[in-house]
C-alpha positions in Angstrom: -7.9 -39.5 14.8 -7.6 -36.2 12.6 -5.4 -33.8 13.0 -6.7 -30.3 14.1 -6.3 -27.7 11.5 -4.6 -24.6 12.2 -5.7 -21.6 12.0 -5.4 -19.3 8.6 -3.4 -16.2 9.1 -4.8 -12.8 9.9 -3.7 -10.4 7.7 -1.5 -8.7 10.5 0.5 -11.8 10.7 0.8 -11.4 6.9 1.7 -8.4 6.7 4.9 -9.2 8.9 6.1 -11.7 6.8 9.0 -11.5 4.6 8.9 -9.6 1.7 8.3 -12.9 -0.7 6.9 -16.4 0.8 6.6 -19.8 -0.8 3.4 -20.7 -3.2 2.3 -22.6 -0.3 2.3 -20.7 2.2 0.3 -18.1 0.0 -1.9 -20.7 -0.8 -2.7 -21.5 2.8 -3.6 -17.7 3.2 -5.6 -17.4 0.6 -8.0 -21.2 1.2 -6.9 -23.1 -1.7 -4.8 -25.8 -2.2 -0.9 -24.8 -3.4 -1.6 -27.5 -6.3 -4.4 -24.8 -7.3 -2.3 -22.1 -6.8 0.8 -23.3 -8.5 -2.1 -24.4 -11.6 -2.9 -20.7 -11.9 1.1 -19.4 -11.6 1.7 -21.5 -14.3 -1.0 -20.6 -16.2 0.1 -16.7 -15.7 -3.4 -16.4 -13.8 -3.0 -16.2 -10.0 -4.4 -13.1 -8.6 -1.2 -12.5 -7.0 2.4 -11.1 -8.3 5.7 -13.8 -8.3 8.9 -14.1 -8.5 11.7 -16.4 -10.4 14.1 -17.4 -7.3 16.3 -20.2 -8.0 13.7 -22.4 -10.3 10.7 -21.9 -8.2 8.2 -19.0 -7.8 7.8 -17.2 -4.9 4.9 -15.1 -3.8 5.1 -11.1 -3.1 3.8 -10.6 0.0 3.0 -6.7 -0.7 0.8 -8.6 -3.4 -1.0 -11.0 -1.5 -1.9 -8.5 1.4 -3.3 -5.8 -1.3 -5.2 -8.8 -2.7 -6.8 -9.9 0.8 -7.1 -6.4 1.5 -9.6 -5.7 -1.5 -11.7 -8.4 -0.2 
């Protein structure tokens, strides 16, 4: 049996979440796996702006809707 896959956000959900989010949940917004995101935040290449917070990164969400809104 496989699981049935949710649903992506819509941008209005986006757009009421908190004001950073977790590389994964930015991920799943965006269609790529966090492992690829997370590559490109290390790298200093993801096409959307982070945040140090207690030795992880964290995602601006003003960032990530900007982003999504350009495509």
């Amino acid at each position: 049996m496989s699981a049935a896959k949710k649903a992506p956000p819509t941008l209005a959900e986006i757009r009421a979440w908190p004001a950073t989010v977790a590389v994964a949940d930015a991920a799943y917004a965006l269609g790529v796996s966090k492992s690829y995101l997370y590559d490109l935040v290390n790298r200093d290449e993801a096409p959307v702006r982070t945040l140090p917070f207690g030795g992880r990164r964290r995602v601006i969400t003003a960032s990530l809707v900007h982003l999504l809104e350009a495509s």
